[in-house]
C-alpha positions in Angstrom: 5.4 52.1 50.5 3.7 49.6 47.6 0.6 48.4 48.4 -0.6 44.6 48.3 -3.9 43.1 46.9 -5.1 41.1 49.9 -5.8 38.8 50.0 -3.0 37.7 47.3 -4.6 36.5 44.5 -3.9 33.2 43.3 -3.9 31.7 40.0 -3.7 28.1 39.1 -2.9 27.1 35.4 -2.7 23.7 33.9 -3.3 21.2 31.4 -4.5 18.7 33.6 -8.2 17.0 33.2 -8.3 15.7 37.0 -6.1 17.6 39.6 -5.6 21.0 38.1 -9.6 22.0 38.0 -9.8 20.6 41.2 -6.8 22.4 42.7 -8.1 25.9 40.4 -11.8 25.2 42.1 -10.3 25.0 45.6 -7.8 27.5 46.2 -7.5 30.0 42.9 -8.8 33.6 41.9 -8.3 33.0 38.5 -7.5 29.5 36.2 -5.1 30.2 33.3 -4.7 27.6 29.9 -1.7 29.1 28.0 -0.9 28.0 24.6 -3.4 25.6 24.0 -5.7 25.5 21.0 -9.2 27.2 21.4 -10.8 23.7 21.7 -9.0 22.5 24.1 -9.1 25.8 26.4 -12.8 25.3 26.1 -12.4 21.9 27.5 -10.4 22.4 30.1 -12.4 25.6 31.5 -15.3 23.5 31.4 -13.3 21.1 33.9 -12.7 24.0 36.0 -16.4 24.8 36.3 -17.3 21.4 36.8 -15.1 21.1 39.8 -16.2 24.5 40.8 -19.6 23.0 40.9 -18.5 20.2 42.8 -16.6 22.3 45.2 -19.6 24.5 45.6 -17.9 27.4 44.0 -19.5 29.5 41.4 
């Protein structure tokens, strides 16, 4: 029998500025940029913690 993480981690990954961190604050484990240029990853992680923020999420 396989084992499951629970609960099922999710992960949320995006390019988005307004509805991806806010849906990555709300409901994900983990945010995820893929192929974007180090800039911009730095960006958009720093939307994700600002909406963690918000969310009251560390």
């Amino acid at each position: 029998m396989r084992s499951q993480q629970q609960p099922l981690p999710i992960i949320v990954g995006g390019h988005g500025r307004k509805r991806t961190p806010r849906l990555a604050a709300t409901y994900a484990t983990e945010f995820n940029s893929a192929f974007s240029p180090l800039a911009q990853t730095v960006d958009e992680f720093g939307w994700v913690r600002e909406a963690a923020l918000q969310t009251g999420r560390e």
